[in-house]
PASETOR-189704 format. One line per field, with one value per residue (C-alpha): residue number from 1; residue in three letters; x, y, z. Coordinates in nm, 3 decimals. Example, Ala and Ser with C-alpha at 12.3 -4.5 7.8 and 13.67 -1.06 7.14 Angstrom:
seq: c(1	2) .
type: c(ALA	SER) .
c1: c(1.230	1.367) .
c2: c(-0.450	-0.106) .
c3: c(0.780	0.714) .
# end
This chain:
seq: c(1	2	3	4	5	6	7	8	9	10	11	12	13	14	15	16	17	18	19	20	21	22	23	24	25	26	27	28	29	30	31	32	33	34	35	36	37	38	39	40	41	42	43	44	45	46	47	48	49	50	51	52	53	54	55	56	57	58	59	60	61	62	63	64	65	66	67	68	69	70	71	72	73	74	75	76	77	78	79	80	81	82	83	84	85	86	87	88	89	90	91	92	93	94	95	96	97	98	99	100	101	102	103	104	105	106	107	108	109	110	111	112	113	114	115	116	117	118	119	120	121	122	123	124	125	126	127	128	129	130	131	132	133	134	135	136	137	138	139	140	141	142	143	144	145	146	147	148	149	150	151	152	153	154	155	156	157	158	159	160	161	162	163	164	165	166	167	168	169	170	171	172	173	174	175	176	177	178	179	180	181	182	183	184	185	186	187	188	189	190	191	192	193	194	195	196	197	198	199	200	201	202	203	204	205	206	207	208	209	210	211	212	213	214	215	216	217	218	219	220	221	222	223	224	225	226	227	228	229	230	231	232	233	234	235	236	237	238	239	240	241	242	243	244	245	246	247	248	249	250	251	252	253	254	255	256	257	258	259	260	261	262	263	264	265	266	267	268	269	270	271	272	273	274	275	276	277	278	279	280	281	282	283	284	285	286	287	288	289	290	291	292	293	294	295	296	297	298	299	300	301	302	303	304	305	306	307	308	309	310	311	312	313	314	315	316	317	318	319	320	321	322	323	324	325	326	327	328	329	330	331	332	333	334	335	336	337	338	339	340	341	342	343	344	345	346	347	348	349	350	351	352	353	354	355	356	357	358	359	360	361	362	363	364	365	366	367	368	369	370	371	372	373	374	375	376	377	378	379	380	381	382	383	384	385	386	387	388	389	390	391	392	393	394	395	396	397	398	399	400	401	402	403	404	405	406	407	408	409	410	411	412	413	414	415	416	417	418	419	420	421	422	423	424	425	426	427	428	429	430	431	432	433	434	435	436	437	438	439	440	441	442	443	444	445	446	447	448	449	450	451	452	453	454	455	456	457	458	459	460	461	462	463	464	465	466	467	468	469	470	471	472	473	474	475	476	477	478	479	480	481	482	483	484	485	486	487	488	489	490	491	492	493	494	495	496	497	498	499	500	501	502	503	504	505	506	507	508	509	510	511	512	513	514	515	516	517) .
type: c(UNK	UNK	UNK	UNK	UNK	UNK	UNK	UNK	UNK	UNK	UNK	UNK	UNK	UNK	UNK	UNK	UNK	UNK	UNK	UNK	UNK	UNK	UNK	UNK	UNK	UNK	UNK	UNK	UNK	UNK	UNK	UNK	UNK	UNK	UNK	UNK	UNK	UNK	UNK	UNK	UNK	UNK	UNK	UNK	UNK	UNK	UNK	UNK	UNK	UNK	UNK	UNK	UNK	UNK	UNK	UNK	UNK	UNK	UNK	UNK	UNK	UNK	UNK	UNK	UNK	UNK	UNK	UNK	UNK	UNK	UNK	UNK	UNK	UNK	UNK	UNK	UNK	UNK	UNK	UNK	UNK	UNK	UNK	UNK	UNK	UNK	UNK	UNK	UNK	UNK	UNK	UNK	UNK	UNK	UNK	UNK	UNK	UNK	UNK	UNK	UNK	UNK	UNK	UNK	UNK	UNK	UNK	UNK	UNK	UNK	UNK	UNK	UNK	UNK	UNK	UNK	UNK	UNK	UNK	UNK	UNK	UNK	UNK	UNK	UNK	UNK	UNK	UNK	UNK	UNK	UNK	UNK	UNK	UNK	UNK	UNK	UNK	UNK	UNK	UNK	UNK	UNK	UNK	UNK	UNK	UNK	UNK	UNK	UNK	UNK	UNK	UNK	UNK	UNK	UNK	UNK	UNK	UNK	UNK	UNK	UNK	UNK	UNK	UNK	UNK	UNK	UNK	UNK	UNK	UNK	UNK	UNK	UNK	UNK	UNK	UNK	UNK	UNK	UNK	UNK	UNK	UNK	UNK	UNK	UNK	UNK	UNK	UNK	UNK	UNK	UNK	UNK	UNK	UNK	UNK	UNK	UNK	UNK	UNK	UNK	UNK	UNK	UNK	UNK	UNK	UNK	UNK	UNK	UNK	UNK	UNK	UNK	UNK	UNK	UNK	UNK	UNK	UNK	UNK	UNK	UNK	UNK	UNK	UNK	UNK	UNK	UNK	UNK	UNK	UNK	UNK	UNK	UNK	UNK	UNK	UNK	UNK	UNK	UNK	UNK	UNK	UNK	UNK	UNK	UNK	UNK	UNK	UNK	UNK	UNK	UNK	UNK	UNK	UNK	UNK	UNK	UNK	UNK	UNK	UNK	UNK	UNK	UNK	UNK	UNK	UNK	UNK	UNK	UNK	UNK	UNK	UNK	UNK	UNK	UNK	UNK	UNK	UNK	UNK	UNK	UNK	UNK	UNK	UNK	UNK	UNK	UNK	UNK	UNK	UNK	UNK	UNK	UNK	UNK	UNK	UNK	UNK	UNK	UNK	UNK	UNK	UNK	UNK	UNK	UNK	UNK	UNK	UNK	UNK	UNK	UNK	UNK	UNK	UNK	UNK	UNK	UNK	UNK	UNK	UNK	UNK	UNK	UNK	UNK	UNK	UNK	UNK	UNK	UNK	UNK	UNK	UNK	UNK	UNK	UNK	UNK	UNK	UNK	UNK	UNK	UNK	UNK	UNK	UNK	UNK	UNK	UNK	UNK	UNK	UNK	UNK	UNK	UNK	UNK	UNK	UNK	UNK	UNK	UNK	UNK	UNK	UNK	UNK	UNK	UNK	UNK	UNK	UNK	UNK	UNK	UNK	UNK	UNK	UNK	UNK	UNK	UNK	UNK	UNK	UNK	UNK	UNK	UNK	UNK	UNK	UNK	UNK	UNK	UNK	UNK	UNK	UNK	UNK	UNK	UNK	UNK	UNK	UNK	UNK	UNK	UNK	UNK	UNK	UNK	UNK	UNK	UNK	UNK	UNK	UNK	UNK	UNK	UNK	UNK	UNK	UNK	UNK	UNK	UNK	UNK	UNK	UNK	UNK	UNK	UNK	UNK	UNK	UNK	UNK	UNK	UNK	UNK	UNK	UNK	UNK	UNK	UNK	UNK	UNK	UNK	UNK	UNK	UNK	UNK	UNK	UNK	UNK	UNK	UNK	UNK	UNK	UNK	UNK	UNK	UNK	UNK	UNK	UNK	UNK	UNK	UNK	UNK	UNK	UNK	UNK	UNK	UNK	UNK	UNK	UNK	UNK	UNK	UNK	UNK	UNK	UNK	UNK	UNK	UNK	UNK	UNK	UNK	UNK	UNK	UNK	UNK	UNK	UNK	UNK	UNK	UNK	UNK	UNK	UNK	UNK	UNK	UNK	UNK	UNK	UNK	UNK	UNK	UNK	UNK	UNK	UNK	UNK	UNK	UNK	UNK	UNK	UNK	UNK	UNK	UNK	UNK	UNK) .
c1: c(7.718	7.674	7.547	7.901	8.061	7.842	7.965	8.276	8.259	8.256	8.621	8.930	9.218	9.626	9.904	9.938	9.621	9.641	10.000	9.856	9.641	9.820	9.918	9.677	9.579	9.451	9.362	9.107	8.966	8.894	8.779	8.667	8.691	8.623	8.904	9.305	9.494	9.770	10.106	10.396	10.745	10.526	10.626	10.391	10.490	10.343	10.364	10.671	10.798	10.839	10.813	10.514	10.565	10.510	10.235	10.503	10.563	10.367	10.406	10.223	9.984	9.893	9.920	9.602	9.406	9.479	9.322	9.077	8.691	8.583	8.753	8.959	8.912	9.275	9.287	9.627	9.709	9.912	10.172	10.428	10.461	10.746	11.044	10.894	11.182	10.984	10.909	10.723	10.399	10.186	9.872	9.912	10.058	9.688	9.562	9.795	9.779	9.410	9.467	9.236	9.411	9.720	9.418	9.303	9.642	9.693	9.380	9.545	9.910	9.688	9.499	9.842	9.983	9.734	9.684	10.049	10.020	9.670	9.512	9.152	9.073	9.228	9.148	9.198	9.161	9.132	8.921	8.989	9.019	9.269	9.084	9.356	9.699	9.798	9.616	9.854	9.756	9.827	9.526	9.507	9.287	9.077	8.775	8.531	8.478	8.847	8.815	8.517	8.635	9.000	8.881	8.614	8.929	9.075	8.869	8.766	9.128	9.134	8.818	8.882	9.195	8.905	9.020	8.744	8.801	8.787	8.670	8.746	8.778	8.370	8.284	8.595	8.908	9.092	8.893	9.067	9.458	9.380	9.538	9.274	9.575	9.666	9.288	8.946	8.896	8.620	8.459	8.351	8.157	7.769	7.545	7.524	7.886	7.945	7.669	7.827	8.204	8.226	7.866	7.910	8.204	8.076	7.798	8.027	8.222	7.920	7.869	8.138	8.006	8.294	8.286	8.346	8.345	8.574	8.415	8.711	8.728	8.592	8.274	8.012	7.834	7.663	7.447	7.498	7.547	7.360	7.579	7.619	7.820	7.931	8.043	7.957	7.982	8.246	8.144	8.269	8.019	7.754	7.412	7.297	7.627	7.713	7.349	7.105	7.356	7.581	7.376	7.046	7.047	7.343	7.281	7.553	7.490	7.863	7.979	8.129	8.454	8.587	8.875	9.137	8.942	9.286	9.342	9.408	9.122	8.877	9.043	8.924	8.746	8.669	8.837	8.525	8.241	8.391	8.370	8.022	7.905	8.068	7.903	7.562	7.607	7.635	7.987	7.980	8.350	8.546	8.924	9.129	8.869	8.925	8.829	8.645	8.380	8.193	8.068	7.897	7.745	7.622	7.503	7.304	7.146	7.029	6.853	6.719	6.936	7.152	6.842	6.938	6.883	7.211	7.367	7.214	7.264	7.636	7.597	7.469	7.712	7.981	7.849	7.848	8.226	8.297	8.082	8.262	8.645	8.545	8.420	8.681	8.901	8.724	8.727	9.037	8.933	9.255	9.576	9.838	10.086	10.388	10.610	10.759	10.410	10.427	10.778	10.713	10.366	10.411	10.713	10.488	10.236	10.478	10.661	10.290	10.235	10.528	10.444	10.626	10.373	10.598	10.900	10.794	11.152	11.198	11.483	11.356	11.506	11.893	12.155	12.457	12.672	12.604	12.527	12.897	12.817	12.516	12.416	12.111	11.974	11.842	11.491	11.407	11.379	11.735	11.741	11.959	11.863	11.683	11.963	12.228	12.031	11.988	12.336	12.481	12.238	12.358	12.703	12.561	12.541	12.870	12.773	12.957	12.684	12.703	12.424	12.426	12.219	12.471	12.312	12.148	12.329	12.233	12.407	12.176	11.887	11.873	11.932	12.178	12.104	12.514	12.540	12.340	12.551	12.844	12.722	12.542	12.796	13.036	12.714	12.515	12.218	12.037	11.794	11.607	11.526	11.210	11.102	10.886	10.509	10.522	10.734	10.788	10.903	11.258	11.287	11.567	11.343	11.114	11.493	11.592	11.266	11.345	11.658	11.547	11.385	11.731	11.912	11.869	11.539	11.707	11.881	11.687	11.487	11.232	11.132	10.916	10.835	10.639	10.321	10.108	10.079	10.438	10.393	10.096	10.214	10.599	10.657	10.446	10.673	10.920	10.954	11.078	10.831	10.877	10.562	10.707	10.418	10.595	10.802	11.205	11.370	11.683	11.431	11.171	11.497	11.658	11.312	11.361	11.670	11.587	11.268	11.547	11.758	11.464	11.481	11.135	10.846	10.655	10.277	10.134	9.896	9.851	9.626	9.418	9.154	9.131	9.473	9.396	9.156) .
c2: c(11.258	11.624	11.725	11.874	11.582	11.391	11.634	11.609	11.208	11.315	11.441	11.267	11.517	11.435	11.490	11.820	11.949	11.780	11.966	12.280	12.270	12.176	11.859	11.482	11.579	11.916	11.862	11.586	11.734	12.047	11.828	11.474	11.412	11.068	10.969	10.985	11.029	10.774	10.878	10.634	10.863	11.125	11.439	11.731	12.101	12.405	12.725	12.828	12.523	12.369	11.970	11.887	11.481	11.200	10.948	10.679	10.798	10.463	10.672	10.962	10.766	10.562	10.873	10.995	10.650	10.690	11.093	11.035	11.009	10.851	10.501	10.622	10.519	10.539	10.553	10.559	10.569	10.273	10.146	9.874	9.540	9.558	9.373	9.389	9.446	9.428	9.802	9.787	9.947	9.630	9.777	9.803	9.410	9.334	9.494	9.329	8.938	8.964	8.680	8.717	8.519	8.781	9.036	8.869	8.842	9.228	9.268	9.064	9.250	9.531	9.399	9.261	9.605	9.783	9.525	9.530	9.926	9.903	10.086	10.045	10.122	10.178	10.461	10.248	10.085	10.338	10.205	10.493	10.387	10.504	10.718	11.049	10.998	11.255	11.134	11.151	10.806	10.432	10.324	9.927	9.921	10.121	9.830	9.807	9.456	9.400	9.640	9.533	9.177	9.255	9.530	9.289	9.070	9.330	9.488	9.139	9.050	9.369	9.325	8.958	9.131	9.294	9.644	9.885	9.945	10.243	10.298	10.561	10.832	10.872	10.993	10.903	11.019	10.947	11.118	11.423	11.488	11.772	11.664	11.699	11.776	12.117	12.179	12.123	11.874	11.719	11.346	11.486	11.180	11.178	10.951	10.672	10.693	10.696	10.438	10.192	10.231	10.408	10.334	9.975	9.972	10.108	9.836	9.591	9.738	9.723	9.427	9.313	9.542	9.823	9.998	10.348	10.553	10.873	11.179	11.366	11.724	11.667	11.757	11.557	11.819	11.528	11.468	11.804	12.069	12.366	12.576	12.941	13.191	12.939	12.730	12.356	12.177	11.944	11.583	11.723	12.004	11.842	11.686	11.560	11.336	11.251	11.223	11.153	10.963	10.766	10.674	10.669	10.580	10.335	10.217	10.256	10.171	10.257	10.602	10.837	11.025	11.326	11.356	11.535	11.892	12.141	11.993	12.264	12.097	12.193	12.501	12.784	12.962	12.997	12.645	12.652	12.675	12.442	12.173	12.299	12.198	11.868	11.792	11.919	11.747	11.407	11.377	11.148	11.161	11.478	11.450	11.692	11.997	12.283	12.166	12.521	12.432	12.173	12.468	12.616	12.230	12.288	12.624	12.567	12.205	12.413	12.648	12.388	12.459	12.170	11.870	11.645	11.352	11.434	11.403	11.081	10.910	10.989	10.870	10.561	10.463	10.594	10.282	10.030	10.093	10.070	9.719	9.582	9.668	9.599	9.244	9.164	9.246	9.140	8.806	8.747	8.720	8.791	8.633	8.779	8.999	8.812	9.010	8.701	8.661	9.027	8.987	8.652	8.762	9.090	8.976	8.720	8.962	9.165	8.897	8.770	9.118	9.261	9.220	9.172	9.354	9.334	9.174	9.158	9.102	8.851	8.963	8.865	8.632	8.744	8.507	8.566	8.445	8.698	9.018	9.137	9.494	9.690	10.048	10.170	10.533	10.651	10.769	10.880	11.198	11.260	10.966	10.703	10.453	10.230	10.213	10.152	9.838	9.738	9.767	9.522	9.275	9.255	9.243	8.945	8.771	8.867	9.148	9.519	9.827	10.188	10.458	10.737	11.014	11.232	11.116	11.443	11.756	12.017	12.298	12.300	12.115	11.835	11.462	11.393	11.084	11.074	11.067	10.777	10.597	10.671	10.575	10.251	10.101	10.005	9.808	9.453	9.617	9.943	9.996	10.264	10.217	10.442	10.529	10.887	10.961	11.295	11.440	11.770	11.929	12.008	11.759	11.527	11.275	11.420	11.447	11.112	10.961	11.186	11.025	10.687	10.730	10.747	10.408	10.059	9.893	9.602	9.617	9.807	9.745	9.994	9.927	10.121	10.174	10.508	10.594	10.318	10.500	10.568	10.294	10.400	10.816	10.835	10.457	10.340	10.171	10.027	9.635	9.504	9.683	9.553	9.683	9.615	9.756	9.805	9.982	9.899	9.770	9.534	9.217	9.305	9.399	9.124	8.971	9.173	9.075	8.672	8.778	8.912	8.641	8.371	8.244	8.332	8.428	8.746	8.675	8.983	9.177	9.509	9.712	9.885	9.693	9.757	9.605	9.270	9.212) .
c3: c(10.310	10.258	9.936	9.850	9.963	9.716	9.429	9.497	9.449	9.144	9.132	9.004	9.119	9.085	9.324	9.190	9.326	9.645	9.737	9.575	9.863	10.169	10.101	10.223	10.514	10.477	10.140	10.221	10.534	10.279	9.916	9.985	9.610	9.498	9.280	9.212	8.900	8.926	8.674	8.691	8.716	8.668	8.870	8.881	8.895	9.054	8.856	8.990	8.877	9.242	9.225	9.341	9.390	9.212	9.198	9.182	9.524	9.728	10.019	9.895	9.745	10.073	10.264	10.029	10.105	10.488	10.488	10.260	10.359	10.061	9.950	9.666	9.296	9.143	8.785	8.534	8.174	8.286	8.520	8.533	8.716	8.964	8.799	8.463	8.212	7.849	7.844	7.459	7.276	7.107	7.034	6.680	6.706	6.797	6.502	6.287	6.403	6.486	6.728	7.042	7.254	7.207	7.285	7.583	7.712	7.615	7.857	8.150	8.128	8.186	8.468	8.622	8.594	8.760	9.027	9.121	9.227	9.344	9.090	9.047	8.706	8.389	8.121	7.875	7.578	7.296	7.027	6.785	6.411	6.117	5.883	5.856	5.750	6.047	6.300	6.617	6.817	6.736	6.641	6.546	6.229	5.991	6.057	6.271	6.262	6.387	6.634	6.762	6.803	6.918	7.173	7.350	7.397	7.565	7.760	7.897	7.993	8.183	8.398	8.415	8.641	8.864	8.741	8.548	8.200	7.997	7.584	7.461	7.303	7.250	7.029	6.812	6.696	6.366	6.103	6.192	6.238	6.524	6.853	7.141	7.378	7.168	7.050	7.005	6.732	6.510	6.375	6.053	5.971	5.860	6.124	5.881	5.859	6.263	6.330	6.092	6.252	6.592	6.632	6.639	6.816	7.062	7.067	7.045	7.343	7.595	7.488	7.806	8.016	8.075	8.363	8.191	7.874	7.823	7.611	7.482	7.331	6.999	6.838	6.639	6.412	6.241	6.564	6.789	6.533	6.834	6.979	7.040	6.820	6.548	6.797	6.830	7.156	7.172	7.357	7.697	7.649	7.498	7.729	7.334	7.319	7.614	7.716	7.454	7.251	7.483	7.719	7.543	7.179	7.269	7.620	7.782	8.148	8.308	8.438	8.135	8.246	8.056	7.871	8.110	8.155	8.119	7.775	7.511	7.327	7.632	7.852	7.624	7.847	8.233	8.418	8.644	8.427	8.213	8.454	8.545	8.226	8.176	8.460	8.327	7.976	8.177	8.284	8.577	8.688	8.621	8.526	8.683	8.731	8.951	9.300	9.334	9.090	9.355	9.504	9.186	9.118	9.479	9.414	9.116	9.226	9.518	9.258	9.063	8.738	8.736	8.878	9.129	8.934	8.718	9.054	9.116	8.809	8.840	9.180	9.112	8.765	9.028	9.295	8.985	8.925	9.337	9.338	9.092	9.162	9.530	9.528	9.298	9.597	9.844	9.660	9.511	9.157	8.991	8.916	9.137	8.922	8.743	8.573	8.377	8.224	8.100	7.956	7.768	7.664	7.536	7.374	7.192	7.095	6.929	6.730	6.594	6.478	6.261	5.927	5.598	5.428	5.096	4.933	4.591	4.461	4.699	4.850	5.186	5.370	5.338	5.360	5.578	5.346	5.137	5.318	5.477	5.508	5.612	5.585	5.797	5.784	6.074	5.960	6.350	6.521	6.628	6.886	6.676	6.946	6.721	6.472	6.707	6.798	6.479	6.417	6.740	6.644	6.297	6.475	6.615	6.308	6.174	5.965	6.001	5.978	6.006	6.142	5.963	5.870	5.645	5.299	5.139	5.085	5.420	5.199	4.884	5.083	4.803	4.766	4.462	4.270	4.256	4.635	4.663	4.419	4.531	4.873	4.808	4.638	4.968	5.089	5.050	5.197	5.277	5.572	5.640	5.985	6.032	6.379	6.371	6.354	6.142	5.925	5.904	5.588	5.557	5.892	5.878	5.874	5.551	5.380	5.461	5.328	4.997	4.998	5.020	4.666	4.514	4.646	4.476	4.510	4.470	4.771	4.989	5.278	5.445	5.826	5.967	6.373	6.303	6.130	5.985	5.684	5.599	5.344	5.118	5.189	5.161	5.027	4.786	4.569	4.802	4.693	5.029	5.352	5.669	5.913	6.282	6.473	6.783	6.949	6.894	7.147	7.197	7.179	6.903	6.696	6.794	6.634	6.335	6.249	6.300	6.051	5.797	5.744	5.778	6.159	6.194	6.020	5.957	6.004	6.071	5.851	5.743	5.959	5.689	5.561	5.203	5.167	5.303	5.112) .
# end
């Protein structure tokens, strides 16, 4: 290979780029890049707003493989088996059953998924903790110790499959309720601090070996506090971090990707030179750069001011990640794809995660004898799908419910301690079905929860989809909490509502860990 080809190994481009540029054929003849973004039902624009094509295109995608020089690394956020049908989020079920078998299995799913689209690798898990009550991501737990034990599951499940796996997001988000995808954002921990919770998870992580890290836009002040103007170098910038910290004070041995590089968090400047210096800092795979930039990597490892030995070491974790995904095809060393195991199991995971997390007053379980009619507020952002599934299931059962949202006054922009009354009183039961991750003030949502404060303790119920910390923030007093961690849909409802009248049991935990103590 050509010294730019060997740069360009380095490359992990989408669909978008490729068409940008002439489409496969021309495209690969021009940039032998080493890698493909994969993005299920993902379509891809140009900036005229043409469509650009999708990755779940298989013919697009094989038409890459077949005009490609290199032997492709596809990576994806995810994918699903064909014929897969259990379309649900059970991340936060993990974190609240603590059962490593359900982690394991978590792992597998993955595995199975990526396997059945020919996806190589997975950027995934994220091993980020709950530390800010506006933290944007699902993170499983607040502890260390649980995510160090739960993760390992995980990520073992996954390469088990034969497919890399991913931790991320080095060097750790959830301290900080800035989104990396809008901008640049910050761990403000001390290094005692980080050593003792993202530290060891980290540790615990390498522990099985993954086949890649991801450095995302966020800085680390505590450890890299240089920088120019004011300005500290966020992880994707930063040789001290990704270099001297990630793979030196920790040991980590696999190839570190960045975070995706046109993130608001990281495209603050010039698109080129900001891959440039990824790639300096000790980036070994570059997500979505500008193709153009190979040429200044070239350019200055020809000068000497980039050495050739970064270009070797990413070489060489690059090779690791190939080996590995390679023999495991080569010999067979995964279960072949079954979408029946993904339904059942991720079905399972999600029932041994919701969590009654309180029902002080025992009004848990109901009896349908006694519960004729139901209200449920939809506490969601505008979508009311939730609700209405809460509401057939309880038709189910016999029991008449209405959706509404029409419980505070939209005139005077205040909830009436009368309304409520008046309301209440033509129902056995209140629900307020919860399903949002902010809320935003004068929101539906934020008046809803206000008006939740007025109605009968006795017989209400809060369940919550959204935010983990919906209970301690906008709910601290609720007697009767149900935590589903999952995503609603018509079978964890369906395992709701068995879990409200008493055919099953909640045995899930909270995820934070000063309240299961």
């Amino acid at each position: 290979m050509t010294l730019r080809e060997k740069i360009l190994k380095t490359f992990l481009v989408t669909i978008r780029e490729i068409n940008s540029n002439g489409g496969p054929k021309v495209f690969f003849e021009k940039y032998p890049v080493g890698g493909l973004f994969y993005g299920e039902e993902a379509a891809f624009r140009d900036e005229s707003g043409k469509y650009m094509g999708s990755q779940f295109d298989f013919d697009t995608l094989n038409e890459c493989k077949k005009y490609s020089k290199n032997k492709l690394l596809v990576c994806a956020d995810g994918a699903r088996v064909h014929n897969q049908t259990v379309c649900i989020e059970n991340q936060r079920s993990l974190g609240a059953s603590r059962n490593l078998e359900d982690a394991y299995n978590w792992g597998k799913i993955i595995g199975m998924q990526m396997n059945d689209k020919g996806i190589d690798w997975i950027l995934g898990p994220s091993i980020d903790m709950c530390f800010d009550p506006l933290m944007y991501l699902m993170a499983i737990s607040d502890d260390p110790k649980v995510i160090g034990k739960v993760y390992r599951e995980v990520i073992k499940g996954i390469q088990d499959q034969g497919v890399c796996a991913t931790v991320k997001h080095f060097p750790g988000i959830g301290t900080n309720f800035i989104n990396m995808h809008i901008a640049p954002g910050c761990n403000n921990m001390d290094m005692e601090q980080w050593m003792e919770t993202y530290g060891y998870t980290y540790k615990e992580m390498f522990k099985e070996n993954p086949m890649s890290v991801m450095t995302t836009h966020t800085t680390l002040k505590a450890y890299d506090k240089d920088g120019e103007n004011g300005f500290i170098p966020i992880a994707t910038f930063s040789k001290k971090l990704t270099t001297d910290l990630l793979k030196g004070e920790l040991g980590f041995e696999g190839a570190v990707v960045t975070d995706a590089l046109v993130m608001g968090g990281n495209s603050v400047g010039d698109k080129i030179a900001e891959a440039v210096q990824a790639f300096k800092a000790g980036a070994d795979l570059l997500l979505w750069p500008p193709v153009e930039a190979a040429d200044v990597i070239e350019q200055q490892i020809l000068s000497g001011e980039i050495p050739m030995s970064r270009l070797e070491d990413a070489l060489n974790r690059i090779e690791k990640m190939e080996n590995f995904r390679n023999n495991a095809l080569d010999n067979k060393s995964f279960d072949t794809p079954d979408a029946n195991f993904v339904d059942s199991k991720k079905l399972e995971i999600a029932k041994n995660g919701m969590c009654m997390l309180r029902n002080d007053i025992g009004l848990l379980p109901l009896s349908e004898d006694k519960i004729n009619k139901v209200l449920i507020v939809d506490v969601t952002d505008n979508d009311t799908v939730s609700s209405n599934l809460l509401k057939e299931e309880l038709a189910k059962r016999g029991v008449e419910a209405d959706v509404r949202r029409d419980i505070f006054d939209p005139i005077s922009q205040v909830c009436w301690p009368t309304d409520a009354e008046e309301i209440q009183k033509n129902y056995d039961i209140v629900i307020f079905n919860v399903n949002a991750m902010f809320v935003a003030q004068w929101s539906d949502a934020h008046m809803l929860i206000w008006a939740s404060h007025q109605y009968d303790k006795k017989k209400k119920i809060i369940v919550n989809y959204g935010s983990p910390y919906f209970a301690t923030e906008y709910f601290p007093k609720e007697h009767t909490y149900i935590e589903m961690n999952t995503s609603p849909s018509a079978e964890t409802v369906k395992m709701l509502v068995d879990g409200l009248f008493g055919d099953t049991q909640f045995t899930g935990k909270s995820i934070f860990a000063k309240e299961c103590n």
